[in-house]
C-alpha positions in Angstrom: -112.9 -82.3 33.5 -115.4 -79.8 32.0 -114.5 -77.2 29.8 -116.3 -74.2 28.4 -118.1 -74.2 25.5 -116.0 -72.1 23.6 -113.2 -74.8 23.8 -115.9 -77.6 22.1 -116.2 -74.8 19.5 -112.9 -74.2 19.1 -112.2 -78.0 18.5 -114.9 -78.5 15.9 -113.9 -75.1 14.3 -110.5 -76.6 13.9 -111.4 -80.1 13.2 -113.6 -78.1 10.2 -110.4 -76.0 8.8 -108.0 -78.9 8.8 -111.3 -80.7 6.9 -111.4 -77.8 4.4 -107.2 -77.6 3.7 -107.7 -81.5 2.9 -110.3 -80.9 0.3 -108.0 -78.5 -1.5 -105.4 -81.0 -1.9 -104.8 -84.2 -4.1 -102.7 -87.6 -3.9 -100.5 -85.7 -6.2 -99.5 -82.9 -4.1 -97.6 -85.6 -1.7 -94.7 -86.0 -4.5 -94.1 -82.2 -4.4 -92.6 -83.5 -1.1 -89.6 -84.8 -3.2 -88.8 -82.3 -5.7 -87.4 -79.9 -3.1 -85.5 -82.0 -1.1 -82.9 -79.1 0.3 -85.8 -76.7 0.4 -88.1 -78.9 2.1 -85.3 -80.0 4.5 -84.0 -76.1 5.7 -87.5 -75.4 6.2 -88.4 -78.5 8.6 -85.2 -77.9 10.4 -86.0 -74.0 11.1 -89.7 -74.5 11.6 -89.6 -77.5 14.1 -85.8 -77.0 15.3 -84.6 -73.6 15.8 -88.1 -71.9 16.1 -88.5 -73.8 19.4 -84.8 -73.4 20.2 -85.1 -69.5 19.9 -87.8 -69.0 22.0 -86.5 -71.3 24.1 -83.4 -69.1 24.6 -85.3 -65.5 24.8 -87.8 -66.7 27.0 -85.6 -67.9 29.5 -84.1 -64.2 29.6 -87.7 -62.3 30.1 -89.0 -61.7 33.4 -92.8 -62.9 32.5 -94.9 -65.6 34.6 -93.8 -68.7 33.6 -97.5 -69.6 32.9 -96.9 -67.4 29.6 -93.7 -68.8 28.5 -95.1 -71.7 28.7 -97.7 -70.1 26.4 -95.3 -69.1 24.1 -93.3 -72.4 23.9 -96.9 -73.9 22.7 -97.3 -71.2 20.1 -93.6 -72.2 18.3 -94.6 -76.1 18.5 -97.5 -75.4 16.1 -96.6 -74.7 13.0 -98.4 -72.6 10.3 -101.1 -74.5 8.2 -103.6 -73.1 5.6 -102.9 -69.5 6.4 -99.3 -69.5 6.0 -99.9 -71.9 2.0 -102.4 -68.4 1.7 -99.8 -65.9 1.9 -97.6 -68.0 -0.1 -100.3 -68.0 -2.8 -101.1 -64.2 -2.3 -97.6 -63.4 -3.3 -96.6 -66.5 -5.6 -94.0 -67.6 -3.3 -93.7 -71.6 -3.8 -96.7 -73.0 -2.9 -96.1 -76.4 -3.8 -93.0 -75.6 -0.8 -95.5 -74.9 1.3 -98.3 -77.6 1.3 -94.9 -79.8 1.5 -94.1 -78.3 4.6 -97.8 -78.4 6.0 -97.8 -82.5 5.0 -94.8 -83.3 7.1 -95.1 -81.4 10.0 -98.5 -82.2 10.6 -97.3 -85.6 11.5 -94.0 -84.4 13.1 -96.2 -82.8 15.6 -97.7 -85.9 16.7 -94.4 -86.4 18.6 -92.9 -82.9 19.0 -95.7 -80.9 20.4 -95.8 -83.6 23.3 -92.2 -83.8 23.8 -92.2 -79.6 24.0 -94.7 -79.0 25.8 -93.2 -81.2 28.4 -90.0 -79.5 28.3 -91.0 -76.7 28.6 -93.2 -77.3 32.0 -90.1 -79.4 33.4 -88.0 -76.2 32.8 -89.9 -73.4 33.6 -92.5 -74.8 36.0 -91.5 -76.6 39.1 -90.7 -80.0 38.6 -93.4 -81.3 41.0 -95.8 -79.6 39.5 -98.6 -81.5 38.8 -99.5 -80.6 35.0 -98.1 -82.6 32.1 -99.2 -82.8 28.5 -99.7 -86.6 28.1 -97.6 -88.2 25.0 -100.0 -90.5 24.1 -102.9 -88.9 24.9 -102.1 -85.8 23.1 -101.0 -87.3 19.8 -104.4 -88.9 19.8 -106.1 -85.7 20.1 -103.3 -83.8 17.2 -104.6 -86.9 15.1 -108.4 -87.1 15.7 -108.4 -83.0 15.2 -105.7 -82.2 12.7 -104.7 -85.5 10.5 -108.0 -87.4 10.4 -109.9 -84.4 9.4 -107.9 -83.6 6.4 -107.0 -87.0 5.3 -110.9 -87.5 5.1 -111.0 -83.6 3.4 -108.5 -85.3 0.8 -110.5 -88.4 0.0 -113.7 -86.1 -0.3 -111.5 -84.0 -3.1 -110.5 -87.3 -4.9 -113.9 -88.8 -4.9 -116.5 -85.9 -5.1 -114.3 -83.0 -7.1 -117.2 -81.4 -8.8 -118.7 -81.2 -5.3 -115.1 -80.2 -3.4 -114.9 -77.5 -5.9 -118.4 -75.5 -5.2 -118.6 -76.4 -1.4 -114.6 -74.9 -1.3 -115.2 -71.4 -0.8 -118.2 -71.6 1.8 -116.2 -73.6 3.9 -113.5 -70.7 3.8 -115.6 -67.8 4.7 -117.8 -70.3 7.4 -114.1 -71.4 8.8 -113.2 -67.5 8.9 -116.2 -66.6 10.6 -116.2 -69.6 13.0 -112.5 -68.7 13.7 -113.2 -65.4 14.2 -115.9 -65.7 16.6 -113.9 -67.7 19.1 -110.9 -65.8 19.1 -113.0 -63.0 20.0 -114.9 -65.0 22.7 -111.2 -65.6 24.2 -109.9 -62.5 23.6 -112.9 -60.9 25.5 -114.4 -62.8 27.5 -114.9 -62.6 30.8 -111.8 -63.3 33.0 -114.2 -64.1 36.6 -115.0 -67.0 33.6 -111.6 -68.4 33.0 -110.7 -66.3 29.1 -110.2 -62.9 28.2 -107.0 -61.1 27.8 -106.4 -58.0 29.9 -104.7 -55.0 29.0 -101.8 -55.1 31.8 -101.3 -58.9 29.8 -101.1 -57.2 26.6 -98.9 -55.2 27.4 -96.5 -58.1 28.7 -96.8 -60.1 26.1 -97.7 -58.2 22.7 -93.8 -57.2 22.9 -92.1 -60.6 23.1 -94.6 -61.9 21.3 -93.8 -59.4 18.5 -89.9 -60.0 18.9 -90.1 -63.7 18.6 -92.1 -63.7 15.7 -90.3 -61.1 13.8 -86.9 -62.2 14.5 -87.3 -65.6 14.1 -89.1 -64.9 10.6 -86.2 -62.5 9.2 -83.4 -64.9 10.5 -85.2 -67.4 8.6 -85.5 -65.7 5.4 -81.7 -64.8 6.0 -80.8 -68.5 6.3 -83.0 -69.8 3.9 -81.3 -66.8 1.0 -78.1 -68.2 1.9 -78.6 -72.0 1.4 -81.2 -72.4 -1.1 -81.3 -71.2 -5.3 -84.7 -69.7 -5.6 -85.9 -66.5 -3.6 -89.7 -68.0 -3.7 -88.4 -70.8 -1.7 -86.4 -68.4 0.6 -89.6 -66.5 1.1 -91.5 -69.3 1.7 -89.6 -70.9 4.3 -89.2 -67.3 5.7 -93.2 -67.1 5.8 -93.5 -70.5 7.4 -91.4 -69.8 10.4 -93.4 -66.4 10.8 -96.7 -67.4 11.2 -97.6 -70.3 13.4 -100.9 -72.0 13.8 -102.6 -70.4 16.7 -105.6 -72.2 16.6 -104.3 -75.0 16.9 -101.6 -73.3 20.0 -105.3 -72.2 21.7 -106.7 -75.7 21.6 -103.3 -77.2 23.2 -103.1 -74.4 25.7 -106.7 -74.0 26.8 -108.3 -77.3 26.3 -105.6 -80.1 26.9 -103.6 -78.4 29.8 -106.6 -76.6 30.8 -104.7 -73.4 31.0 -106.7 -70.1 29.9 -103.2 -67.9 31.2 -100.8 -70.4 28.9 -103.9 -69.4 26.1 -103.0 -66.0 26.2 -99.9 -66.1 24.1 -101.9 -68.0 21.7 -104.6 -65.1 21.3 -101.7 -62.6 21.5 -100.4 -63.9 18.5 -103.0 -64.4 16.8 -103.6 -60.9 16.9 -101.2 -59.5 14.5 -99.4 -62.2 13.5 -101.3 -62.4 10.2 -100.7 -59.0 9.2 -96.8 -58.5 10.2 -96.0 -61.6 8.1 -98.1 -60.3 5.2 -96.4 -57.4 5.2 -93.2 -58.9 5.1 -93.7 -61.1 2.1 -95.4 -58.6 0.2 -91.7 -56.3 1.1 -89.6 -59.1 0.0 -91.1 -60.1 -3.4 -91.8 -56.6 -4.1 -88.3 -55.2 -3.5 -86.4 -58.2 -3.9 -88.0 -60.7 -6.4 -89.6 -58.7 -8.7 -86.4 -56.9 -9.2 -84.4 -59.8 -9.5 -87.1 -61.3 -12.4 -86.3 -58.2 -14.0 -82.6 -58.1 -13.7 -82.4 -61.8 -15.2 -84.5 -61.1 -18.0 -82.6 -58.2 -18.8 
């Protein structure tokens, strides 16, 4: 089956971020996993459980095609990578949370994008329909794109740390750019050519798309202040939830199941998703946190 060229790009694009996350980490990093063990938990449990769940549940009440909702189940399978450990760091949130979460749901997803995804064709697609995501097949491609990439980023920053330090900020802004450029060929492009996003699609799916990610990111944040000690966690977890890796949601949607319609959610998303959980971190440790520092030390 042949795909575009942009989908190749895309794929090495990603296969380069999840190469660059790798080279920021060390061994170390991998016991932060057990120093916030209720933290760590919530957070796994309302990024790969409830996420899912809740658009589950709203999609089924929307009257969209159910190519999109299939779009949009994609979008909450993938969880948020080096962009969502970015705004943690932008607003000194717990970082160390974060990379946590980002370690253990990047092998989670080996088993529950495939199971999703599959779910969610079986229920909102006719049974006999003829596209499936295949288990095996797909954790192959999650591993040979997202794990192998920055497991060999992570040996390159444990052998070579002189080198991983100068080469670390190039590969951000050549990642940026790179990502840039193919979310704009998608977004764009020519829909006689399979991609592009039109404006009567926008307008379907820029408003559930906005619900699902703002609701589930406050109802997260809500959860998360009422079960763990330290706001930064709270924050982080509530940042986690918010912003889901749409990269890697366009890869899924528009290379494995060959779908440019289940892409659009994914390039939807993308398009504000950035900014609206930003926003909301920079509210909550602004208004919240800082006033609490000041409080206690008072």
């Amino acid at each position: 089956m042949e795909h575009m060229p942009v989908d190749s790009l895309l794929k090495l694009v990603l296969i380069l971020i999840m190469f660059a996350i790798g080279a920021t980490l060390r061994f170390s990093d991998f016991r932060r996993i057990f120093w916030y063990p209720k933290s760590l938990v919530l957070g796994l449990v309302l990024q790969m459980l409830f996420l899912p769940a809740f658009a589950f549940i709203i999609l089924s009440l929307v009257d969209i095609s159910p190519y999109y909702k299939i779009g949009f189940i994609v979008v909450a399978l993938c969880p948020g990578g080096t962009t969502s450990n970015f705004i943690s760091y932008l607003v000194n949130a717990d970082v160390a949370l974060s990379i946590s979460l980002t370690t253990i749901n990047s092998f989670l997803i080996l088993i529950t994008i495939p199971f999703g995804v599959n779910l969610g064709l079986a229920y909102f697609l006719d049974t006999q329909s003829e596209l499936i995501l295949p288990f095996f097949d797909t954790a192959k491609q999650v591993f040979s794109v997202i794990l192998l990439p920055a497991f060999l980023g992570l040996c390159f920053n444990h052998f070579f740390r002189e080198l991983s330090l100068k080469v670390r900020m190039p590969l951000k802004y050549i990642n940026v750019i790179l990502l840039a450029a193919v979310y704009a060929l998608k977004l764009w492009g020519d829909s006689d050519g399979g991609g592009g996003v039109t404006i009567a699609e926008l307008k379907k799916i820029l408003p559930i798309a906005m619900f699902l990610q703002i609701v589930s990111m406050l109802t997260a944040y809500y959860l998360a202040r009422k079960t763990v000690q330290r706001n930064t966690s709270a924050l982080t977890i509530g940042i986690e939830v918010g912003l889901q890796n749409t990269a890697l949601a366009l890869f899924i949607a528009s290379v494995l199941l060959d779908s440019e319609r289940m892409a659009s959610p994914a390039l939807v998303y993308a398009m504000f998703s950035f900014f609206t959980t930003l926003l909301f971190a920079w509210i909550v440790y602004k208004f919240i946190i800082i006033p609490s520092r000041q409080k206690y030390l008072l």
